[in-house]
DRENLO-187606 format. One record per residue (C-alpha): residue in three letters; x, y, z. Coordinates in steps of 0.2 Angstrom, whole numbers, m for minus. Layout:
N
REC ala X Y Z
...
// end
This chain:
67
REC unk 201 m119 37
REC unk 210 m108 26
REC unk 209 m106 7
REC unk 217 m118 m3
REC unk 214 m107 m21
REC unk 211 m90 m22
REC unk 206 m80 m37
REC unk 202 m60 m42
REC unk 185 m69 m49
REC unk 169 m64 m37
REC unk 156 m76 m46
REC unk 136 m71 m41
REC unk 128 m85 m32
REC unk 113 m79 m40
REC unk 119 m81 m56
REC unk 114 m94 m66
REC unk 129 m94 m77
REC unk 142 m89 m66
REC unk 133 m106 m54
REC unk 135 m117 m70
REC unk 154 m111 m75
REC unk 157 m117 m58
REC unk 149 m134 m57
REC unk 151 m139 m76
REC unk 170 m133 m71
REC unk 182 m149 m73
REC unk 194 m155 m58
REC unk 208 m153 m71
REC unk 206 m134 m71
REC unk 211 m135 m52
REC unk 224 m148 m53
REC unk 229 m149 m74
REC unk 245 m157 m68
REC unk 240 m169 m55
REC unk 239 m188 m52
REC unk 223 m197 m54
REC unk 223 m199 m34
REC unk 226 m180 m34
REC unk 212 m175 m45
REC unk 200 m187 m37
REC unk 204 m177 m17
REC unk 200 m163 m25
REC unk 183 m169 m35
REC unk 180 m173 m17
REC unk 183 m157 m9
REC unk 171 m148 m21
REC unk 158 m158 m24
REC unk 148 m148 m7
REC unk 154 m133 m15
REC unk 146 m136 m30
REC unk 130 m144 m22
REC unk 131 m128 m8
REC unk 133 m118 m24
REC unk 116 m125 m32
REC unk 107 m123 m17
REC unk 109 m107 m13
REC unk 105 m103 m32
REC unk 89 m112 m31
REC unk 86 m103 m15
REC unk 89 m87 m24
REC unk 77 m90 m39
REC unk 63 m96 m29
REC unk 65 m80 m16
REC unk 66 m68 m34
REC unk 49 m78 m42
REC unk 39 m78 m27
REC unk 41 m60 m23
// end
């Protein structure tokens, strides 16, 4: 599957804040123009980015305060 966004933005899955920017991130930021239909495919597309993006955070922190 190829990219359907790029950006010059590297955000750090490990992060906290650069995790929440992207979750707490609206779907109008991806789509400020489109339908109601539009924006809700693409609330669909990333919400298991943003639940991948958690998890691996989580993952993180608990590897970094249990060493």
């Amino acid at each position: 599957m190829s990219a359907i966004y790029s950006s010059g933005i590297e955000p750090d899955p490990q992060s906290a804040r650069d995790v929440l920017a992207f979750v707490l991130c609206p779907v109008t930021v991806f789509a400020p123009a489109g339908s109601e239909e539009e924006r809700a495919a693409i609330a669909e597309m990333l919400s298991p980015a943003k639940e991948e993006a958690i998890r691996k955070w989580m993952e993180a922190d608990f590897l970094r305060t249990a060493n």
